[in-house]
PDB file with SEQRES, HELIX, SHEET and CRYST1 records, atoms N, CA, C and O in Angstrom:
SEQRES   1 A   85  UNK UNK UNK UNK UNK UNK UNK UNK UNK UNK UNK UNK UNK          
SEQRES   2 A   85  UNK UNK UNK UNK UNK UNK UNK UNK UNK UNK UNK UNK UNK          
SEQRES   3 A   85  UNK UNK UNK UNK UNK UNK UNK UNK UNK UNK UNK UNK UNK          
SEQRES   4 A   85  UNK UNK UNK UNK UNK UNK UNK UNK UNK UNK UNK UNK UNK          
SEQRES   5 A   85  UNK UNK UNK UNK UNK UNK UNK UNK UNK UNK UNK UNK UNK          
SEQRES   6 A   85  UNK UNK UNK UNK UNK UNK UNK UNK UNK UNK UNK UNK UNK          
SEQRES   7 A   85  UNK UNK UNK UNK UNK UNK UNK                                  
HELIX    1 AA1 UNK A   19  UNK A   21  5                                   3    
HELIX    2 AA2 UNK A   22  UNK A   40  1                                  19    
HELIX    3 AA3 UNK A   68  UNK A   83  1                                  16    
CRYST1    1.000    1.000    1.000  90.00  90.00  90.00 P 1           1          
ATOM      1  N   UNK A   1     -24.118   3.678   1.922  1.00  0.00           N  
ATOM      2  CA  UNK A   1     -23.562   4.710   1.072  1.00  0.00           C  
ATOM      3  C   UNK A   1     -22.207   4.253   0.534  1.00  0.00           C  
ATOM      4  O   UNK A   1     -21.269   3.929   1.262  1.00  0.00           O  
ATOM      5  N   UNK A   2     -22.177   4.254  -0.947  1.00  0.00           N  
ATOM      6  CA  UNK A   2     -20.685   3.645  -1.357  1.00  0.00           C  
ATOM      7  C   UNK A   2     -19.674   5.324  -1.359  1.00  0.00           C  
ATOM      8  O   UNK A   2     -19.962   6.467  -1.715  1.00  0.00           O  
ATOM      9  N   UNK A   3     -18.958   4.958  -1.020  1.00  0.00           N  
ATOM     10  CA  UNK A   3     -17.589   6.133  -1.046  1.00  0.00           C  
ATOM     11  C   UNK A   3     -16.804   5.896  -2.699  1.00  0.00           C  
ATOM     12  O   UNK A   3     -16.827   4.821  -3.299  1.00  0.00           O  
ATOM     13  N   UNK A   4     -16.330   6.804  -3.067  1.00  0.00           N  
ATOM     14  CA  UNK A   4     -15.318   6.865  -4.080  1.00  0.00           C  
ATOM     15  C   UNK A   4     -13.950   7.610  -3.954  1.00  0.00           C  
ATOM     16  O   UNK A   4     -13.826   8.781  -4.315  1.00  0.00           O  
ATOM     17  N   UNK A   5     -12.937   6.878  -3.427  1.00  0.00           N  
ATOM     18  CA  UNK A   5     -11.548   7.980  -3.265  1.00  0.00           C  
ATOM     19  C   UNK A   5     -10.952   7.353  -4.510  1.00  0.00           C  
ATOM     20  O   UNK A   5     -11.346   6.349  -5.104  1.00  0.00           O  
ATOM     21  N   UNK A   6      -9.868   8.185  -4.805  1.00  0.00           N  
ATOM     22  CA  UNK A   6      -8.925   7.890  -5.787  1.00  0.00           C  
ATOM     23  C   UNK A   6      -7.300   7.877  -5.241  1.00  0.00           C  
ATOM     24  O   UNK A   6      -6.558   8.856  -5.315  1.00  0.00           O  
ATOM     25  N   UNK A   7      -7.033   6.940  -4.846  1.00  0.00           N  
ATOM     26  CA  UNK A   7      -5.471   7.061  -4.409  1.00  0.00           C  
ATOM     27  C   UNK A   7      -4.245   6.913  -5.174  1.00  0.00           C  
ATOM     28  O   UNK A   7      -3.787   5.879  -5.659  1.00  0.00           O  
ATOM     29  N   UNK A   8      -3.773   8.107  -5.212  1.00  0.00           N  
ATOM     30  CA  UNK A   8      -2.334   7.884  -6.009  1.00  0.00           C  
ATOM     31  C   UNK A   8      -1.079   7.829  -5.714  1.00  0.00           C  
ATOM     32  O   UNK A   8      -0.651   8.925  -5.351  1.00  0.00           O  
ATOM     33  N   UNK A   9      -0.387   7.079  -5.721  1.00  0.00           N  
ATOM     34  CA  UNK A   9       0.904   6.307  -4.941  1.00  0.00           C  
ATOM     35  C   UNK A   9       2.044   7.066  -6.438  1.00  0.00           C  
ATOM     36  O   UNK A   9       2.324   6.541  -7.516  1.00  0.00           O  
ATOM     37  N   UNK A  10       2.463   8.479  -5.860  1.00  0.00           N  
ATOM     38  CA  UNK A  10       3.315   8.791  -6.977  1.00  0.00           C  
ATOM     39  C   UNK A  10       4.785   7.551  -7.129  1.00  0.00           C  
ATOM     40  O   UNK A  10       5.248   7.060  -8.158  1.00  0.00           O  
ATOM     41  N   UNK A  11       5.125   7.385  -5.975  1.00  0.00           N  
ATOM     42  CA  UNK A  11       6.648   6.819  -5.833  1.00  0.00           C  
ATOM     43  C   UNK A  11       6.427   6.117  -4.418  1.00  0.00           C  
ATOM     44  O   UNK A  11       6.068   6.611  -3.349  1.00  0.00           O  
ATOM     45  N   UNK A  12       6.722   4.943  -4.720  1.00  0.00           N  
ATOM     46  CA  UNK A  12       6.776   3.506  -3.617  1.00  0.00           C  
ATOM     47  C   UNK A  12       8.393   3.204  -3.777  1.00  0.00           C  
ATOM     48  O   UNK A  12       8.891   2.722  -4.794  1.00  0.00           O  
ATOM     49  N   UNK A  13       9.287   3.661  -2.314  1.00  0.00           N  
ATOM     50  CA  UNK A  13      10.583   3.168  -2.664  1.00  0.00           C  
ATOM     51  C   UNK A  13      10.738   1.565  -1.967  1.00  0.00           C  
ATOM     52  O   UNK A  13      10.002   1.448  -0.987  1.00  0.00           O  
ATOM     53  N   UNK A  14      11.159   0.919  -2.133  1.00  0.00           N  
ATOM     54  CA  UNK A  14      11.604  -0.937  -1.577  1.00  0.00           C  
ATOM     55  C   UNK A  14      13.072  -1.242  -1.811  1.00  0.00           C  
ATOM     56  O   UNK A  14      13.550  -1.665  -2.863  1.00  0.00           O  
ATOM     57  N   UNK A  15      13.492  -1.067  -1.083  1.00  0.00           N  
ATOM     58  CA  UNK A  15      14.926  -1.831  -0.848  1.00  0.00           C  
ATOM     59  C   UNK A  15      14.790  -3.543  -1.187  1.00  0.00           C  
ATOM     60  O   UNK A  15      14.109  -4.383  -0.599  1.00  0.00           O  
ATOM     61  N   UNK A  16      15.537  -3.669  -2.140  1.00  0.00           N  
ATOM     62  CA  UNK A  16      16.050  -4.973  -1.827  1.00  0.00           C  
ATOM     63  C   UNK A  16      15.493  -5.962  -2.768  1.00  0.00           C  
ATOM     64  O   UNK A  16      15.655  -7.183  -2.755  1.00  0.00           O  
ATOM     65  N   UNK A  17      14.702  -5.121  -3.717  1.00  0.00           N  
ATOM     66  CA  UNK A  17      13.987  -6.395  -4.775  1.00  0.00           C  
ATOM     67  C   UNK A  17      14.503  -5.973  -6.027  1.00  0.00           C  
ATOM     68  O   UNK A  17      14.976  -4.867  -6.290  1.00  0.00           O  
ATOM     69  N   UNK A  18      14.374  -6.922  -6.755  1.00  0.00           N  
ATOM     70  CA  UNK A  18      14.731  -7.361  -8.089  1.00  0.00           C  
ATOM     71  C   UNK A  18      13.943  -5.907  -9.029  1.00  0.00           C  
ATOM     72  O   UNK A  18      12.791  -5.525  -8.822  1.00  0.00           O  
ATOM     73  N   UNK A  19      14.497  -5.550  -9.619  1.00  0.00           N  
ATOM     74  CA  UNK A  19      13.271  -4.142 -10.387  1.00  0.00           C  
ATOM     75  C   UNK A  19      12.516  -5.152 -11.370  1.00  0.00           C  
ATOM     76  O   UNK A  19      11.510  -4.558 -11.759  1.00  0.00           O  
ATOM     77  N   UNK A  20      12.566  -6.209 -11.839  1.00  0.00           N  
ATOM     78  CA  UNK A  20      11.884  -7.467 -12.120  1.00  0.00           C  
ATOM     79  C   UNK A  20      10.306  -7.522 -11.533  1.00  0.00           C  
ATOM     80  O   UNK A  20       9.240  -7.904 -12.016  1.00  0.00           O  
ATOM     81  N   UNK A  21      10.607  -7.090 -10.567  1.00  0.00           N  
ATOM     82  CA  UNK A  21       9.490  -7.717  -9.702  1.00  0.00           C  
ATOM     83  C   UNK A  21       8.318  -6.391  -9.634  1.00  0.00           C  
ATOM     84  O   UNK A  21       7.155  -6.702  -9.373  1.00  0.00           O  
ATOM     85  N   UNK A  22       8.579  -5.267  -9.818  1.00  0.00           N  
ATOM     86  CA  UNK A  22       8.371  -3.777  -9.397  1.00  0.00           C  
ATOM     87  C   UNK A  22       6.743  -4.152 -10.016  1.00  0.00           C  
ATOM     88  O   UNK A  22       5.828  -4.127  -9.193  1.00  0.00           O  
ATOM     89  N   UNK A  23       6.458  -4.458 -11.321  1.00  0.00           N  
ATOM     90  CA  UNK A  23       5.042  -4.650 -11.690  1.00  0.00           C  
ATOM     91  C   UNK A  23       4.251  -5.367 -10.922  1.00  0.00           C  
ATOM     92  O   UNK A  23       3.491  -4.906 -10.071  1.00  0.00           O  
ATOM     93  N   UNK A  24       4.422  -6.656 -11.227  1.00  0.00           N  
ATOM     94  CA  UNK A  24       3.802  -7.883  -9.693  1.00  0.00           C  
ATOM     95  C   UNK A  24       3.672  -7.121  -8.381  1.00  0.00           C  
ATOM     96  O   UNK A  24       2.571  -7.260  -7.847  1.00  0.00           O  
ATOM     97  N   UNK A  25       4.424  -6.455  -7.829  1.00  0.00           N  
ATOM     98  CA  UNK A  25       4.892  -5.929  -6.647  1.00  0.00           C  
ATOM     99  C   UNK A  25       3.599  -4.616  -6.257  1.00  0.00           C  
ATOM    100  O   UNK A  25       3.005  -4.338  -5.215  1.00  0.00           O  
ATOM    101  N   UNK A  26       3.548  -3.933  -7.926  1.00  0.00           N  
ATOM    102  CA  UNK A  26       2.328  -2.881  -7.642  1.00  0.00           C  
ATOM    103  C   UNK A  26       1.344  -3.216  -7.703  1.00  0.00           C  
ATOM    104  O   UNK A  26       0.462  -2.486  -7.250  1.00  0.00           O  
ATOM    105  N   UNK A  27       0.960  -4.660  -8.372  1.00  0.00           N  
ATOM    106  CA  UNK A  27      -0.360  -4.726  -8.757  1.00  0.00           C  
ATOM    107  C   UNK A  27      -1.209  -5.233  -7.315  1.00  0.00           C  
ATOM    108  O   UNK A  27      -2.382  -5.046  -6.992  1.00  0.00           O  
ATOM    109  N   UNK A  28      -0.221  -5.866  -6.692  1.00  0.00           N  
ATOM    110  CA  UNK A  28      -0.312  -6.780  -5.105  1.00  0.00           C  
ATOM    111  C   UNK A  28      -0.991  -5.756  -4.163  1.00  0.00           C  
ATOM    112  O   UNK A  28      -1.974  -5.798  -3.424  1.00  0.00           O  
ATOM    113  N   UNK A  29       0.267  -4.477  -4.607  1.00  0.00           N  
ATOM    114  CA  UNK A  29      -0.313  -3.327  -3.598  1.00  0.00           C  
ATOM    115  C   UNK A  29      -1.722  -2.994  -4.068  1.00  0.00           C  
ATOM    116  O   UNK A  29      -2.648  -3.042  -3.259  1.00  0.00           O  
ATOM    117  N   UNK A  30      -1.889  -2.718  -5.113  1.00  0.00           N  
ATOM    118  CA  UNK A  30      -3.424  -1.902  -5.626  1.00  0.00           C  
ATOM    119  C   UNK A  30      -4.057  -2.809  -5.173  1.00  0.00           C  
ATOM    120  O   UNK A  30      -4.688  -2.330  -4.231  1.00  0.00           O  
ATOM    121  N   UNK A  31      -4.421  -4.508  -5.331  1.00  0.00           N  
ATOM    122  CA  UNK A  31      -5.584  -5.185  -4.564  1.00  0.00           C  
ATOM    123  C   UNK A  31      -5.709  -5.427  -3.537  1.00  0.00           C  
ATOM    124  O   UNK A  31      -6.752  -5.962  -3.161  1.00  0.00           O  
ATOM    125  N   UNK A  32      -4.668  -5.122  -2.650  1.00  0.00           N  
ATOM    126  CA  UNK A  32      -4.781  -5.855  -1.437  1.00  0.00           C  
ATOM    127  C   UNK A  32      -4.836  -4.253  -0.519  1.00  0.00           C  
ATOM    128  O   UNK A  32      -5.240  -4.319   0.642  1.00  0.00           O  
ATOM    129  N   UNK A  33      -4.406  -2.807  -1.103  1.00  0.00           N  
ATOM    130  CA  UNK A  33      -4.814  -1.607  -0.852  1.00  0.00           C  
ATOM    131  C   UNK A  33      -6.836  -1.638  -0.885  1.00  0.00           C  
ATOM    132  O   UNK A  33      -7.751  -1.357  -0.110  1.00  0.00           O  
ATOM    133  N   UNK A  34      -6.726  -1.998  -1.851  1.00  0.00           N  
ATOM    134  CA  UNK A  34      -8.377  -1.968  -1.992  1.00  0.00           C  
ATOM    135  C   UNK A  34      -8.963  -2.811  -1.514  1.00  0.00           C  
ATOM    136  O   UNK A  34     -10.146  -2.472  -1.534  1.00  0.00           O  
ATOM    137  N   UNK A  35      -8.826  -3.994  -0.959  1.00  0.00           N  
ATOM    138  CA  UNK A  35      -9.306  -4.733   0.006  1.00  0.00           C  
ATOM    139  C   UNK A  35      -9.363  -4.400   0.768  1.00  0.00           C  
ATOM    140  O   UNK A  35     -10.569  -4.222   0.944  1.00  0.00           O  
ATOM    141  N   UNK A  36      -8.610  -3.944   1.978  1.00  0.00           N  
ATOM    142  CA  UNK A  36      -8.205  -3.270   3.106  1.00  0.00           C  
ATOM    143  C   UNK A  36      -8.974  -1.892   3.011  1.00  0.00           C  
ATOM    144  O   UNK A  36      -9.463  -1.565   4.093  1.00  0.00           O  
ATOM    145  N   UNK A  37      -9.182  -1.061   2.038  1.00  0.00           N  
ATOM    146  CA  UNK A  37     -10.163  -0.035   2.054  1.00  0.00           C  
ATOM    147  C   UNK A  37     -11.606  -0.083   2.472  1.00  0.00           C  
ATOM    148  O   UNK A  37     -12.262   0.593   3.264  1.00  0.00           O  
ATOM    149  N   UNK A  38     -11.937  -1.259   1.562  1.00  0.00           N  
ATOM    150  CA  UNK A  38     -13.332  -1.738   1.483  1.00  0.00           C  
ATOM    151  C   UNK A  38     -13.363  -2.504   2.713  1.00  0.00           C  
ATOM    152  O   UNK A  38     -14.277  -2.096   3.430  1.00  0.00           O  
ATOM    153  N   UNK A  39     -12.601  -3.621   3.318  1.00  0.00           N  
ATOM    154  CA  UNK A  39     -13.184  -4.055   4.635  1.00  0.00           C  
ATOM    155  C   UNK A  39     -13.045  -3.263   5.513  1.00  0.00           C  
ATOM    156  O   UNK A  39     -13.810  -3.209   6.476  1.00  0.00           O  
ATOM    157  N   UNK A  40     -12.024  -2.484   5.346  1.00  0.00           N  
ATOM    158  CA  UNK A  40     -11.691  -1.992   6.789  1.00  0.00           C  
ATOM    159  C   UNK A  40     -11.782  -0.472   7.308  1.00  0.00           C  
ATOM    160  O   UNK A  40     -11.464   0.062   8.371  1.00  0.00           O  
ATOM    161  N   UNK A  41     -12.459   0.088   5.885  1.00  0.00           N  
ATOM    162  CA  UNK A  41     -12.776   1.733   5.794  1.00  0.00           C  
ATOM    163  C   UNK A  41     -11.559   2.427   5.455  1.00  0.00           C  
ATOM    164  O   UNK A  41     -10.341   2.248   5.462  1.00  0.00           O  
ATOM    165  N   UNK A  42     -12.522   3.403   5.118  1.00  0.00           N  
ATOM    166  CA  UNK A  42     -11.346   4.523   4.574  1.00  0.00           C  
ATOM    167  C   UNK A  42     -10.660   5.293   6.242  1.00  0.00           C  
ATOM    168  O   UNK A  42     -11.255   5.668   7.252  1.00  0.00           O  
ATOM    169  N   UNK A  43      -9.437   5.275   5.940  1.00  0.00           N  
ATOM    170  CA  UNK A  43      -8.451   5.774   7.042  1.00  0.00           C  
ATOM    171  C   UNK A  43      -9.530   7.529   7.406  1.00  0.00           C  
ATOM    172  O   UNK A  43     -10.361   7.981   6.618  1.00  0.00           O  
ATOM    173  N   UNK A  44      -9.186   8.111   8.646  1.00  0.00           N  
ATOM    174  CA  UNK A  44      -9.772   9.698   8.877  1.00  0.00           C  
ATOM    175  C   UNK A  44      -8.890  10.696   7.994  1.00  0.00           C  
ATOM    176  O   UNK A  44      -9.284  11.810   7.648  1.00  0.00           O  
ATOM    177  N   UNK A  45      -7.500  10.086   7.638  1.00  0.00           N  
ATOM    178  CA  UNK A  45      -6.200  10.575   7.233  1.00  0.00           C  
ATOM    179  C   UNK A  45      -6.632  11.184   5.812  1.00  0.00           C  
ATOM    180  O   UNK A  45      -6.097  12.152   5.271  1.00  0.00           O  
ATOM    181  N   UNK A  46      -7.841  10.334   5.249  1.00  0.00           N  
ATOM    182  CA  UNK A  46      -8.254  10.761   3.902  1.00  0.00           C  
ATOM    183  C   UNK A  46      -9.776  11.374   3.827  1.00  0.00           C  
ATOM    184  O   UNK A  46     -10.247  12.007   2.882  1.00  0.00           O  
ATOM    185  N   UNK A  47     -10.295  11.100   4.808  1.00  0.00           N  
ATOM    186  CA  UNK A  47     -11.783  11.321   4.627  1.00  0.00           C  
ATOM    187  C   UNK A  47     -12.256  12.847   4.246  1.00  0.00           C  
ATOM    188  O   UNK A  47     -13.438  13.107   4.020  1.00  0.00           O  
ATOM    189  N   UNK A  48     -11.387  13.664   4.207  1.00  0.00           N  
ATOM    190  CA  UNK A  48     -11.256  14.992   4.026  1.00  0.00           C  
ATOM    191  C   UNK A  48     -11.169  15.199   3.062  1.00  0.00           C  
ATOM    192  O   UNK A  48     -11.727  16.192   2.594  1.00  0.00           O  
ATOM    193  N   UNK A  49     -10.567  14.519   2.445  1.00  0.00           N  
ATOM    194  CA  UNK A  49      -9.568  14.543   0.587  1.00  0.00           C  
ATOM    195  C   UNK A  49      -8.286  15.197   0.945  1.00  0.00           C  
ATOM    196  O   UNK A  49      -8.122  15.305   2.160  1.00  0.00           O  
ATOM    197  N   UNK A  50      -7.441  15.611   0.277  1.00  0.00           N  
ATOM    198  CA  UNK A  50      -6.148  16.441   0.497  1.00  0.00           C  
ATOM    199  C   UNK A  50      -5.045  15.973   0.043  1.00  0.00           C  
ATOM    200  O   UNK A  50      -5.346  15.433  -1.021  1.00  0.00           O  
ATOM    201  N   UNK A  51      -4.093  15.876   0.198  1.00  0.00           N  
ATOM    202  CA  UNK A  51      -2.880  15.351  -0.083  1.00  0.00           C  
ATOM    203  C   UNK A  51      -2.017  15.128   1.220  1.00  0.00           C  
ATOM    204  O   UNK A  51      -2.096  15.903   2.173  1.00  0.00           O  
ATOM    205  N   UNK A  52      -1.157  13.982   1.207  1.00  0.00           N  
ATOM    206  CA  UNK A  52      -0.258  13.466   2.017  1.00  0.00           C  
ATOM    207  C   UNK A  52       1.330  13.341   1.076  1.00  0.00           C  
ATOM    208  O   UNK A  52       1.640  12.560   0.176  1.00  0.00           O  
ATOM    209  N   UNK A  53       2.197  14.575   1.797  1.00  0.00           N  
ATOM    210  CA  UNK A  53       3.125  14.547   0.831  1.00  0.00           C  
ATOM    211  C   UNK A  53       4.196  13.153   1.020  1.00  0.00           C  
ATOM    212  O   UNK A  53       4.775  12.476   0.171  1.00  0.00           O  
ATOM    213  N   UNK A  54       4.173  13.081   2.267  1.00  0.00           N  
ATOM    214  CA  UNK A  54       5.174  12.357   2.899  1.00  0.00           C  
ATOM    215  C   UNK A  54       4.312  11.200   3.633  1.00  0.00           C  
ATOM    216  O   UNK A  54       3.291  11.327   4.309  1.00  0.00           O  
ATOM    217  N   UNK A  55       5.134   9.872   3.249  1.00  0.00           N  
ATOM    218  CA  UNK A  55       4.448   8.889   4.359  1.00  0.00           C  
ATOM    219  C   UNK A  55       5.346   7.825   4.485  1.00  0.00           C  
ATOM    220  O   UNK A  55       5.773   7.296   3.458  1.00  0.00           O  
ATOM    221  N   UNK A  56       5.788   7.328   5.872  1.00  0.00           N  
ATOM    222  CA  UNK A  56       6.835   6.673   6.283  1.00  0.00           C  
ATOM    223  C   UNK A  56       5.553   5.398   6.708  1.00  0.00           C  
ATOM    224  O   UNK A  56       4.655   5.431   7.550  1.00  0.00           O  
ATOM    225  N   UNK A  57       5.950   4.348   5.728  1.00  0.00           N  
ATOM    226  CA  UNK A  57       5.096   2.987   6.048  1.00  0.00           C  
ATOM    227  C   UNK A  57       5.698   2.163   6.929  1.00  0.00           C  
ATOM    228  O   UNK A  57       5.135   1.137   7.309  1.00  0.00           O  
ATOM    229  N   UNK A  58       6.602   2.429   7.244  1.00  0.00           N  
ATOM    230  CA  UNK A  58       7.550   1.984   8.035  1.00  0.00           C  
ATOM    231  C   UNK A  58       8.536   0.612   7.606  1.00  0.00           C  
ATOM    232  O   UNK A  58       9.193   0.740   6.573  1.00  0.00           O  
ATOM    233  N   UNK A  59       8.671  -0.875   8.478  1.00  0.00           N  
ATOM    234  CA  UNK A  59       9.621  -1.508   7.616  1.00  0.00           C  
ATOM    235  C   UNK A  59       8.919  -2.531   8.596  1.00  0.00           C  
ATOM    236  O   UNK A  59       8.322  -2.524   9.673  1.00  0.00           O  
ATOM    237  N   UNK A  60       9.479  -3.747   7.246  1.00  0.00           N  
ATOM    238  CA  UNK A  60       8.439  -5.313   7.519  1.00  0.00           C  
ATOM    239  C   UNK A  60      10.020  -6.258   6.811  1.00  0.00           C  
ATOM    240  O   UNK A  60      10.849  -6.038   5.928  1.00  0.00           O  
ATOM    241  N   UNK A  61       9.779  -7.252   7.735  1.00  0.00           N  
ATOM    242  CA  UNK A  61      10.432  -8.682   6.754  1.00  0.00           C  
ATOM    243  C   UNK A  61       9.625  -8.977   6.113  1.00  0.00           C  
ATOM    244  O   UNK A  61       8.424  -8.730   6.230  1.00  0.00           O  
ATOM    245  N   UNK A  62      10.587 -10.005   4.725  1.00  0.00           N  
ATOM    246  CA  UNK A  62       9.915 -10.978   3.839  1.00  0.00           C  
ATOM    247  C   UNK A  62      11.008 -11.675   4.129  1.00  0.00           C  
ATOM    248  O   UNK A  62      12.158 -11.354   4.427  1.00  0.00           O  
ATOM    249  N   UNK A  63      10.176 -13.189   3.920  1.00  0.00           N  
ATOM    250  CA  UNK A  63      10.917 -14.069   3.508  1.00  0.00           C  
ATOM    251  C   UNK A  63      12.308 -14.381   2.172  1.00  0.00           C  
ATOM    252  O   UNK A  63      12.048 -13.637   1.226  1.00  0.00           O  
ATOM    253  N   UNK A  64      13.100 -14.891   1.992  1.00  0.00           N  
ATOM    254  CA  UNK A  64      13.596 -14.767   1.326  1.00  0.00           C  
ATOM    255  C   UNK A  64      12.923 -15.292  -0.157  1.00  0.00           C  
ATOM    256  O   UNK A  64      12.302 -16.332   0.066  1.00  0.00           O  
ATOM    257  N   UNK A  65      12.863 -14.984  -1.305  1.00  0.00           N  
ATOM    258  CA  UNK A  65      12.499 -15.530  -2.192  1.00  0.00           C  
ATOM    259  C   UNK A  65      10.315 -15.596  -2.174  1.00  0.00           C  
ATOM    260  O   UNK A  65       9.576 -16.474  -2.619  1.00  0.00           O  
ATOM    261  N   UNK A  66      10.040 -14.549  -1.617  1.00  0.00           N  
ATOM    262  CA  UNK A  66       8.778 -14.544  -1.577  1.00  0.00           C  
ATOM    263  C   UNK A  66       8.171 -13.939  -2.773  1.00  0.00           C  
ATOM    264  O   UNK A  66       8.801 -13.056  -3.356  1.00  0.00           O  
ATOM    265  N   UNK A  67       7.074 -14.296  -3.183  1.00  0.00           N  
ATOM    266  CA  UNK A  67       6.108 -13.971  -4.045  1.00  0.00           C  
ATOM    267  C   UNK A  67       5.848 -12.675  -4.383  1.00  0.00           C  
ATOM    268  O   UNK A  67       5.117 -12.044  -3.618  1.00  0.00           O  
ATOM    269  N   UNK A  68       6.320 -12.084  -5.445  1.00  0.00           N  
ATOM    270  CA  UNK A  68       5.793 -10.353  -5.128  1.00  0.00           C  
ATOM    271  C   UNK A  68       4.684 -10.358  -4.917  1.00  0.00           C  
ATOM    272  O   UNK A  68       4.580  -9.180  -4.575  1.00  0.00           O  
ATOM    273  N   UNK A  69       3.249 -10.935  -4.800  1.00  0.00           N  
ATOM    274  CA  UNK A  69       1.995 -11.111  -4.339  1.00  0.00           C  
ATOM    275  C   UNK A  69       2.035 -11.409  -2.996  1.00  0.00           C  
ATOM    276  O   UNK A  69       1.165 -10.877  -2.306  1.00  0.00           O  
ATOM    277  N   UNK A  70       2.676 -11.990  -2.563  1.00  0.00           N  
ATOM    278  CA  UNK A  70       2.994 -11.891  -0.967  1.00  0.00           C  
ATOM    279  C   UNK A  70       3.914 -10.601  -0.898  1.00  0.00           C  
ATOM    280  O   UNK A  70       3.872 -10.296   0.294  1.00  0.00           O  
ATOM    281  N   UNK A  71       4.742  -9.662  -1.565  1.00  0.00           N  
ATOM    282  CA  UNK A  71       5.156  -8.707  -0.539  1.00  0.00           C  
ATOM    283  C   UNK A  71       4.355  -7.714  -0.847  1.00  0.00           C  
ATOM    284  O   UNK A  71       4.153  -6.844   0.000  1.00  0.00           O  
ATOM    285  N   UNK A  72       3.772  -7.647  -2.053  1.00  0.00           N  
ATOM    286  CA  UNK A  72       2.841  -6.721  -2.144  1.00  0.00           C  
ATOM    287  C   UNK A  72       1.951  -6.134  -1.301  1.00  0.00           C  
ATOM    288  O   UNK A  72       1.771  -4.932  -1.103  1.00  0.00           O  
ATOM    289  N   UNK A  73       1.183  -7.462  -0.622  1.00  0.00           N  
ATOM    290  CA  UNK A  73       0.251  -7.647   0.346  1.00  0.00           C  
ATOM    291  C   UNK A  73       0.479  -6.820   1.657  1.00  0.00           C  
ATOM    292  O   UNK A  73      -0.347  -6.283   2.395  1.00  0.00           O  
ATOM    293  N   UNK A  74       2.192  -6.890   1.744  1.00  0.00           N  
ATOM    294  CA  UNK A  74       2.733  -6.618   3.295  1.00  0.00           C  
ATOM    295  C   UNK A  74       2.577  -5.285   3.099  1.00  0.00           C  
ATOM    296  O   UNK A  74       1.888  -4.630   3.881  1.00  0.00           O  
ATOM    297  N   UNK A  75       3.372  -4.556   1.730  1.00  0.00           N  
ATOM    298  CA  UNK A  75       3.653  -3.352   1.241  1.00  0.00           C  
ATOM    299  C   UNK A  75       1.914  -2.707   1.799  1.00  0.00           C  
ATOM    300  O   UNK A  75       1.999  -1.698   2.499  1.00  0.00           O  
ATOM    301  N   UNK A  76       1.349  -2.905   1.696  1.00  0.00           N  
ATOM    302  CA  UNK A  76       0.068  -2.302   1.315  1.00  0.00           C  
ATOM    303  C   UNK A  76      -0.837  -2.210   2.974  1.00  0.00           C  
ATOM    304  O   UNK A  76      -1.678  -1.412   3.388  1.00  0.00           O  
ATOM    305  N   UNK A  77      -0.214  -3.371   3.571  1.00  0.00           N  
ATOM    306  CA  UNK A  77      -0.658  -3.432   5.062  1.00  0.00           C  
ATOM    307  C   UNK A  77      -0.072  -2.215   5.135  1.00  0.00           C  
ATOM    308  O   UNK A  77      -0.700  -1.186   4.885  1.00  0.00           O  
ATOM    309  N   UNK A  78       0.991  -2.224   5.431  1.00  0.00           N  
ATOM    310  CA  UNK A  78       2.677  -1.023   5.996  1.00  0.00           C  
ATOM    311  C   UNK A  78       1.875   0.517   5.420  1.00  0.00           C  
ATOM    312  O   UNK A  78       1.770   1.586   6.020  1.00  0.00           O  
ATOM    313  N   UNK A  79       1.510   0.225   4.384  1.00  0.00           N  
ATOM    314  CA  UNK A  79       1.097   1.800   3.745  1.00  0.00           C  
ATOM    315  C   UNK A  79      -0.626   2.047   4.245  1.00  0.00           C  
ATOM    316  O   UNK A  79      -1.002   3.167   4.590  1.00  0.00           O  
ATOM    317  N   UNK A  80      -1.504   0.936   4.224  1.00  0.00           N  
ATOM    318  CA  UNK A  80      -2.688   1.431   4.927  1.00  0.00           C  
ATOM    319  C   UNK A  80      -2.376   1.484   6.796  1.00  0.00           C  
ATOM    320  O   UNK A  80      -2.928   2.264   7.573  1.00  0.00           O  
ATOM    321  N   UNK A  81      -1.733   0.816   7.024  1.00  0.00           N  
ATOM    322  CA  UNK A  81      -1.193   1.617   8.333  1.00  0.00           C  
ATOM    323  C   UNK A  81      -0.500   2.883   8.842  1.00  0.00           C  
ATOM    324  O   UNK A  81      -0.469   3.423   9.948  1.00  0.00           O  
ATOM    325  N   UNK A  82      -0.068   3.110   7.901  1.00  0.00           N  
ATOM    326  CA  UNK A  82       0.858   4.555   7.569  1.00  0.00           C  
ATOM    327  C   UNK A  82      -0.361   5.338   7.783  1.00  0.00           C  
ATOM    328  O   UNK A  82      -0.450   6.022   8.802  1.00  0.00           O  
ATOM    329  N   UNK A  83      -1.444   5.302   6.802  1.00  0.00           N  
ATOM    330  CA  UNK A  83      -2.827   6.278   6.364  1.00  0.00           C  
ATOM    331  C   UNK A  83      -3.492   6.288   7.879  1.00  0.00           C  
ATOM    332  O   UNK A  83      -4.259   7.222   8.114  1.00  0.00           O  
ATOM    333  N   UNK A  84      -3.283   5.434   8.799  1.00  0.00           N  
ATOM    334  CA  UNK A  84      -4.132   5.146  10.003  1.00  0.00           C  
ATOM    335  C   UNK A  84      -3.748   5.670  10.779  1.00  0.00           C  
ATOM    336  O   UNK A  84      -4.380   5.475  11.818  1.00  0.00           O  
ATOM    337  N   UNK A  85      -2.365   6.796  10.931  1.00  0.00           N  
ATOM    338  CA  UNK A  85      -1.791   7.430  11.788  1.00  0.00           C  
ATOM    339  C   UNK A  85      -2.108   8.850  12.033  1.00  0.00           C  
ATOM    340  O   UNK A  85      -1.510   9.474  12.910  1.00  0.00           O  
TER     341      UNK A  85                                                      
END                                                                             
């Protein structure tokens, strides 16, 4: 059975990057969000539908000078872990 959610990320705050980077940075999150959906299932947090007003993804290093495709990636771990709580 394929599932269809629609997730909408009104406001992603990040300390510490270039606003340069903010596009690269979302697009990282949306594929590597949807990867993590599809392998790893949809969180119980959503399986209901509803809204989540508030969500503390908590906090990760990057390297200095990393790839917004690499922090994207992290961003998106941090936030499908958030959904897993």
């Amino acid at each position: 059975m394929v599932r269809r959610i629609e997730l909408n990320i009104e406001e992603l705050v990040l300390h510490g990057f270039s606003p340069g980077d903010r596009y690269g940075i979302g697009e990282a999150v949306e594929h590597e969000l949807t990867r993590l959906l599809g392998d790893r299932g949809v969180p119980q947090s959503l399986v209901q539908g509803g809204e989540i007003a508030n969500m503390d993804g908590g906090a990760f290093e990057v390297a200095q000078g990393s790839r917004a495709q690499v922090v994207g990636a992290q961003v998106a771990k941090a936030v499908y872990g958030g959904l897993r709580q």
